[in-house]
C-alpha positions in Angstrom: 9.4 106.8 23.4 10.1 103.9 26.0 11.9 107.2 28.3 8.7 109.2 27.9 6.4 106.6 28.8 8.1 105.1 32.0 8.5 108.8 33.1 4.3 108.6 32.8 3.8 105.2 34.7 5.7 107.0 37.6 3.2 109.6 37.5 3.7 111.4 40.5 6.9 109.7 42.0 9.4 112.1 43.8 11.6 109.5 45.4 14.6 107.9 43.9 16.6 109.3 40.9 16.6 109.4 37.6 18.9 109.3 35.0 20.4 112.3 32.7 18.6 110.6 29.4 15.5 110.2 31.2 14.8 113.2 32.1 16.2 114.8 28.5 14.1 112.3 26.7 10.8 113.4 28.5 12.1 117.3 28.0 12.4 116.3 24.0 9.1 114.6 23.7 7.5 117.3 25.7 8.7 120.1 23.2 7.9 117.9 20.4 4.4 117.4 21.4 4.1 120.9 22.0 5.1 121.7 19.2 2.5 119.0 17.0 -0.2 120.4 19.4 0.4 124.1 18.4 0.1 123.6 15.0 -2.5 121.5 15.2 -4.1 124.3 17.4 -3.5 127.1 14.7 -5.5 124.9 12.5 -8.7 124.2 14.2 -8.6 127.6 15.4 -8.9 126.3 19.2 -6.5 128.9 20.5 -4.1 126.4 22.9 -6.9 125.0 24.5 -4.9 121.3 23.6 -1.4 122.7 24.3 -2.7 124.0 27.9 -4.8 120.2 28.3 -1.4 118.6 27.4 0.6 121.1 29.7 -1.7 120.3 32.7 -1.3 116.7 32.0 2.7 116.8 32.0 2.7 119.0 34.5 3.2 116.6 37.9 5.3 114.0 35.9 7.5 117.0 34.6 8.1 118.3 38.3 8.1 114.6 39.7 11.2 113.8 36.6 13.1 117.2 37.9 13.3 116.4 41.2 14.0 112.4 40.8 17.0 114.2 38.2 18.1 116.3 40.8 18.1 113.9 43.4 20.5 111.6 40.9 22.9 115.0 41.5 22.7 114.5 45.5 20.6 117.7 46.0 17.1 118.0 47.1 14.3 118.4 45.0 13.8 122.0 46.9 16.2 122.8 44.4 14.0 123.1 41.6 12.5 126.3 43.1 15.3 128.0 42.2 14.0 128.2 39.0 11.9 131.3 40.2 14.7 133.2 39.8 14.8 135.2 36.9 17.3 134.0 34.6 20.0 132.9 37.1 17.5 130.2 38.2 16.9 128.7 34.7 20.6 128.9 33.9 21.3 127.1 37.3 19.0 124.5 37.2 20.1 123.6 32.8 23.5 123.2 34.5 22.2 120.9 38.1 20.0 118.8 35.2 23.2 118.1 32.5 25.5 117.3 35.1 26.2 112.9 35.1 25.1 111.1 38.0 26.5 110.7 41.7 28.6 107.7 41.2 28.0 105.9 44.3 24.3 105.6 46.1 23.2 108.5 47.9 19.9 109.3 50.5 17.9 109.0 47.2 18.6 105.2 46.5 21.6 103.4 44.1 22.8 105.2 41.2 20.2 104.0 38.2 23.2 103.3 35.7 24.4 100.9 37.8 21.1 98.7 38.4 20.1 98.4 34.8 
């Protein structure tokens, strides 16, 4: 929970980089949200009104994560349109965000495993 909510208090940051288990732990939270929110949506009958509330909340910190991930790779955050693709662009990007981190610093700032 401590990954999800430090993602949130960096709202809409897009510099620096961050790590591989940052960015999965906000992806897991995310899904298991979703999922809590969809059943709870089934039951009042509200038909995803709170999933698409939730969604539009996430929705800057989820790109903001991506590209701070991505930058941890050395690429640009332009990189994450590539997920516009069909297909090849989703398989792309799963492989650019499971990927470890650039070792050294980079543009983006000092590798975060280093300066925990």
């Amino acid at each position: 929970m401590e990954w999800y909510l430090g993602v949130l208090k960096k709202y809409a940051v897009f510099t620096g980089r961050a790590r591989r288990k940052e960015y999965w732990m906000f992806f897991l939270f995310n899904v298991i949200i979703s999922i809590v929110l969809g059943v709870v949506d089934g039951v009042l009958g509200t038909a995803g009104i709170l999933g698409a509330l939730y969604g539009l909340a996430v929705l800057i910190p989820g790109i903001a994560v991506a590209i701070r991930r991505l930058h941890d790779t050395a690429r640009s955050g332009w990189w994450l349109l590539i997920g516009f693709v069909p297909l090849v662009g989703l398989i792309v990007l799963i492989v650019f965000m499971v990927q470890d981190s650039v070792d050294e610093g980079n543009e983006y700032g000092p590798n975060p495993k280093q300066t925990v």
